[in-house]
N, C-alpha and C positions, 0 to 999 in steps of 0.2 A: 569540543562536542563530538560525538561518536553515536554511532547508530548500528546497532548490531539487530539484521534480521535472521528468522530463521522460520521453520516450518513448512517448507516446499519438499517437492514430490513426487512420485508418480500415481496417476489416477485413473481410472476410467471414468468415459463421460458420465455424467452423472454423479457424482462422486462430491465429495468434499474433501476441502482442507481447510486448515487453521494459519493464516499467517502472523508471527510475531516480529516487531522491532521495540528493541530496548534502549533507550536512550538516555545518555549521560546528559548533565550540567541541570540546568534550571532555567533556559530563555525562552521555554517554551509555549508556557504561561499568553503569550500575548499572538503568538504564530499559530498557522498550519502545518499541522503535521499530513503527508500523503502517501500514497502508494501509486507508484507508476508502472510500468510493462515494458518492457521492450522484444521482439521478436525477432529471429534471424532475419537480414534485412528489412529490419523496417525500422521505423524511428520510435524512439520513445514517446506512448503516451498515457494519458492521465486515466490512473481507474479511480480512484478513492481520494477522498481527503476530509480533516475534520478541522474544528476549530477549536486550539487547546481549550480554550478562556470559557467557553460558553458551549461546547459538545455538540455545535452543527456542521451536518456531515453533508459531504457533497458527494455524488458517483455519475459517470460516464454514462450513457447512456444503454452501451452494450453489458453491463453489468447490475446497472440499477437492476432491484428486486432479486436477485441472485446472492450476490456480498453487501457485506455489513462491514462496515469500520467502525471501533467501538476503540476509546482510550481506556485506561487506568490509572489517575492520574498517583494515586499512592505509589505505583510502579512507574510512572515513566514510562510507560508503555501501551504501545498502537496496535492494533490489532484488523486482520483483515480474514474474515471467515467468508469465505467462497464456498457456495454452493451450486448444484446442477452445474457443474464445469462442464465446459462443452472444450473439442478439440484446438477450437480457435482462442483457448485460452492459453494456453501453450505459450509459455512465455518466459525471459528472468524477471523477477518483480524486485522493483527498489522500492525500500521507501526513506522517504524524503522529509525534513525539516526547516523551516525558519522563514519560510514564506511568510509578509505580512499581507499579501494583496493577490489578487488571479490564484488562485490555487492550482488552478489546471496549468500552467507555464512551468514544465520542470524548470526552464533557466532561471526563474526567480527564487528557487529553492537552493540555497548555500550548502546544505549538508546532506549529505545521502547514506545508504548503507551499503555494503559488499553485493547486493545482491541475493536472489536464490531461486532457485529452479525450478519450475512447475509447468509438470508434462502431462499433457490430457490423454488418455492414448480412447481411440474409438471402439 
């Protein structure tokens, strides 16, 4: 299983971007797919997730009504469109697969992707 994201950036506030993860194999079907943040010194945590099987989507509360996670499941592919970015979004974003339970727990998440940049500047 592989997870290839991409579509990070630099932005100003207010600003959009489109993030994409592409993912290989097929057990996806039954898990959460998500999107996580991480910040210089800070810990990893949960912005987005959805649910392959049935398309219910969870988000953070610093996010909700801003980003959208949306699949495709013809593509295998997760999607995470940020809008009104503020500086505090400034982040690397992963996103993550095969969760069956808590979506918000990256450590229940087996599979991840490389990462990718996204810089809010003010």
């Amino acid at each position: 299983v592989q997870l290839q994201a991409s579509g990070g950036g630099l932005v100003q506030a207010g600003g959009s971007l489109r993030l994409s993860c592409a993912a290989s194999g097929s057990i996806f079907s039954r898990y959460f797919m998500g999107w996580f943040r991480q910040a210089p010194g800070k810990e990893r945590e949960f912005v987005a997730a959805v649910k392959w099987s049935v398309g219910s989507t969870y988000y953070a509360g610093s996010v909700k009504g801003r980003f959208t996670i949306s699949r495709d499941n013809a593509k295998n592919t997760v999607y995470l469109q940020m809008n009104s970015l503020k500086p505090e979004d400034t982040a690397v974003y992963y996103c993550a697969a095969g969760s069956d339970n808590y979506y918000y727990t990256p450590t229940l998440y087996p599979y991840w992707g490389q990462g990718t940049q996204v810089t809010v500047s003010s």
